[in-house]
N, C-alpha and C positions, 0 to 999 in steps of 0.2 A: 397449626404450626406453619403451614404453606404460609397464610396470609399474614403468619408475625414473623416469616422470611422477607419478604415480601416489603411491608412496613420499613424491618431494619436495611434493604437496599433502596430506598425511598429515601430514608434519613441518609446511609450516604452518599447518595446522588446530591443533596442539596449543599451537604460539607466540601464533596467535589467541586461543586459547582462554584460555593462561594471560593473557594480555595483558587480555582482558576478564573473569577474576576479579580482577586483583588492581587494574581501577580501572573497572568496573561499577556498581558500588556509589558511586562516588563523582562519575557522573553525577548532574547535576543537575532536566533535563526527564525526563517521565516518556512522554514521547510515543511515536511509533509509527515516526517518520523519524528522528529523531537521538536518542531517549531509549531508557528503560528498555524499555518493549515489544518495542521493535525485538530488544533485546539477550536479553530473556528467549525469543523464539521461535525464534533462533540457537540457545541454551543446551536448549533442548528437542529441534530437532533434532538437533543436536550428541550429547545423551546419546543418544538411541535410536540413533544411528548407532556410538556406543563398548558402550551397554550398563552406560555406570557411571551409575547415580543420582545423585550426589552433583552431576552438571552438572545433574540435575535439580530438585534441592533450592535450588539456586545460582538455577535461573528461577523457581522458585516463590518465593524469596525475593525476586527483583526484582517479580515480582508484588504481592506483599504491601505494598514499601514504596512501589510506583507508586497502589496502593489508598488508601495511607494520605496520598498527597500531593493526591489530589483533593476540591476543595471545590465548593459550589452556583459558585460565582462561577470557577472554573476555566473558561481560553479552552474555545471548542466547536471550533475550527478544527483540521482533518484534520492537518495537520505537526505539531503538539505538543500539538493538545487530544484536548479529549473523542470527538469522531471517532474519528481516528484508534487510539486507546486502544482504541473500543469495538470498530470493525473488526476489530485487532490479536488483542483477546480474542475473538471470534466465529471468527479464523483458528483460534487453539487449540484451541479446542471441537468444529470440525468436522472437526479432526484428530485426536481423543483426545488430546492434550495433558492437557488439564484438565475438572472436568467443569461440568457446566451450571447451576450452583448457581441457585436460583428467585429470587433476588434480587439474583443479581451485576451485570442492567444497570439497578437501581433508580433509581440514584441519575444513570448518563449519562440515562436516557430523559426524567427530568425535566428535567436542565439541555438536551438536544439541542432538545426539545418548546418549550422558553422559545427556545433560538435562532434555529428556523425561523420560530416563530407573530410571537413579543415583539420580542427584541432586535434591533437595525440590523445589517445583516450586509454588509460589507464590498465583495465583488464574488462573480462568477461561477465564480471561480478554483476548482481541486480542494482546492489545499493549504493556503488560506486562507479561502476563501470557501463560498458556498453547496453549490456539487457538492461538500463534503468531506464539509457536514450530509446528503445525499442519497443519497452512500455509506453514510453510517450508517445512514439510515433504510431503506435495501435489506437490509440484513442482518438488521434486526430483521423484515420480512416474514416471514421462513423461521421466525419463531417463536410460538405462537399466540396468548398473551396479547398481546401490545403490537401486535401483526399491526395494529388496528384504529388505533391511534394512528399507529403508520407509514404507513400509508395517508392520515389526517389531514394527515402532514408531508409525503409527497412529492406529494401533489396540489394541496397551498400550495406547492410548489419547483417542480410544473408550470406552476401559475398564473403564478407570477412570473417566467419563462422566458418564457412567451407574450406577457406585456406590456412584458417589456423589451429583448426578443431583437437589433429592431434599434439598440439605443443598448450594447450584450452588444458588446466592443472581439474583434477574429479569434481574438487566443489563448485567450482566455476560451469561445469558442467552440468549440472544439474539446473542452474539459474539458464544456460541456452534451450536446454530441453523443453523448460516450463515456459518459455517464450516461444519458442517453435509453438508448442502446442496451442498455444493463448494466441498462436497468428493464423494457424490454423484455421481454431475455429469459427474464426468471423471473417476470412479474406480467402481468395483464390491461388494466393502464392504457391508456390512449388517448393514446399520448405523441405522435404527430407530427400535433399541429393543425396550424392556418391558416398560424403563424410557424414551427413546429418542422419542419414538413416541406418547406420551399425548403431550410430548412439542411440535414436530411436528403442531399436532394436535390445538394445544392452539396458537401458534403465527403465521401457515402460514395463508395467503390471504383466505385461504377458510372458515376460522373462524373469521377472522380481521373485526371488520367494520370501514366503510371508518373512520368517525369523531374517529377511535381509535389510528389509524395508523402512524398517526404523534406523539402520545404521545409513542407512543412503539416501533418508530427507534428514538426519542430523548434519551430514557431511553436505549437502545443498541449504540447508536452510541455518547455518551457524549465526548468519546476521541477527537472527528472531533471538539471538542470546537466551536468557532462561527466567526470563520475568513472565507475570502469569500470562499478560496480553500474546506475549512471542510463544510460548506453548500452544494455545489455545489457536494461534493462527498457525502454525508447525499441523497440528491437528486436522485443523482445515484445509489445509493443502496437502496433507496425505492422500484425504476423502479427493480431492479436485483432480490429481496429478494421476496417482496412482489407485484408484479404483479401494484403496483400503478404505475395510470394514472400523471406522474411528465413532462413529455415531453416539453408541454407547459412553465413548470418553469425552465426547464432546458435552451429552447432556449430565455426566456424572460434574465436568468440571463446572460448568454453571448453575449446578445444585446446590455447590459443596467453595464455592467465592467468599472467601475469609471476610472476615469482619476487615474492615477499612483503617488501620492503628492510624492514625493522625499525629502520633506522637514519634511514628518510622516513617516518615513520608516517601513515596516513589524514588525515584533515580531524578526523576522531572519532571516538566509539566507537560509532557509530549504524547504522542498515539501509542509508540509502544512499550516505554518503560514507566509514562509517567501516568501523571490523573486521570489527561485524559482518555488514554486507554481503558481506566481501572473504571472511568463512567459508560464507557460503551460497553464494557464487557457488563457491568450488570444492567443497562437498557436493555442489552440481549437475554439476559435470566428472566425480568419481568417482561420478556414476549414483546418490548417498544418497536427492536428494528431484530433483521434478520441478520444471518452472520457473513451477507454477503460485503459489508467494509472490512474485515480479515483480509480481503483481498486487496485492499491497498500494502499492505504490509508484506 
């Protein structure tokens, strides 16, 4: 029964897959949730998982025309901008996907740089707001040139956390926490000052109790909506965040991954409501990748 589980998420991986050549390309955002990104890091697992190139050629293609659609004035925000984008491409790179070209984040570092310092920025939000620019700006830590710029931008996304923490709405909240904590743990920053540490304090695991803990990554994580990809990563960031015991539900839901209707198609063709979500999520049932790309999401 395993191996004729097995077999039918084989067949729809392939349905997936034809289904995002033959209208990939004619997305229109270039982003990293509902856009090209999303779709070219599917197409990259995807081939190392069959071994044929040509799904590779297919991502490096979306690459290229997602390159070719960013300008100075392109959003910065994590769901369809420059964020996200950049995150996206930093996942590839630190997976050999692609390789590290010396001026491939030339041109996000400037427009990301203007969105923290310059431009008004919206709220606190992951997928719109500042924690998206903060996500970015972690990622270019790990690199050494801009390391010092990144540093500039997330100790102005500290500042600003500290002085607006408590007027910062609860869900919004929860997205500064899990950035604190994701800066944390790869940088020397001093992130839980005066304001940041009651929150600390108030949301992690050590204060959580159990029957609370689902209503307060629902209330942080409402972006992940309720399609199966955004549960599944809801799941994983319980496990990440707040030390919950989810493991059990993690492996019951990629057990138990519906058959694929073709005839109800996704929301779209993107990482979390669309295809390609619904092919990484069963890469991960047949043991291809681990479920550490959840955490783009």
């Amino acid at each position: 029964m395993e191996q004729n589980k097995a077999i039918d998420k084989e067949k729809q991986l392939r349905q997936i897959a034809e289904m995002l050549l033959l209208n990939g390309t004619l997305v229109e955002c270039a982003g990293l949730i509902h856009g090209k990104t999303g779709l070219a890091i599917f197409f990259f697992h995807y081939a190392r998982y069959t071994g044929n190139a040509l799904f590779e050629d297919y991502a490096m293609d979306l690459i290229s025309e997602e390159q070719h659609q960013i300008h100075t004035n392109s959003p910065a925000n994590y769901e369809n901008g420059i964020a996200g984008i950049g995150v996206g491409i930093d996942y590839l790179i630190r997976n050999n996907f692609i390789d590290a070209d010396a001026d491939i984040f030339d041109d996000f570092d400037q427009r990301m740089f203007r969105a923290v310092m310059y431009d008004p920025w919206p709220d606190f939000s992951l997928y719109d707001g500042l924690m998206g620019y903060g996500r970015y700006w972690i990622t270019r830590l790990r690199y050494p040139v801009p390391s010092a710029q990144a540093r500039e931008c997330l100790l102005r996304i500290i500042t600003l956390i500290e002085e607006n923490l408590p007027k910062i709405p609860a869900n919004e909240q929860i997205d500064v926490y899990c950035f604190l904590h994701d800066l944390q743990e790869i940088s020397d920053f001093e992130v839980w000052g005066k304001h940041t540490l009651p929150l600390r304090n108030r949301i992690s695991n050590s204060t959580i109790q159990n029957d609370d803990i689902t209503n307060v990554i629902e209330r942080g994580f409402s972006c992940l909506g309720d399609s199966l990809t955004g549960n599944m990563a809801r799941l994983v960031q319980q496990c990440r965040y707040f030390n919950a015991d989810r493991q059990v539900d993690i492996n019951a839901t990629l057990m138990q991954i519906p058959d694929l209707d073709m005839e109800k198609a996704p929301e779209s063709m993107g990482l979390l409501n669309g295809y390609a979500g619904e092919g990484m999520l069963r890469l991960t049932a047949i043991n291809q990748i681990d479920m550490i790309w959840t955490n783009l999401l």
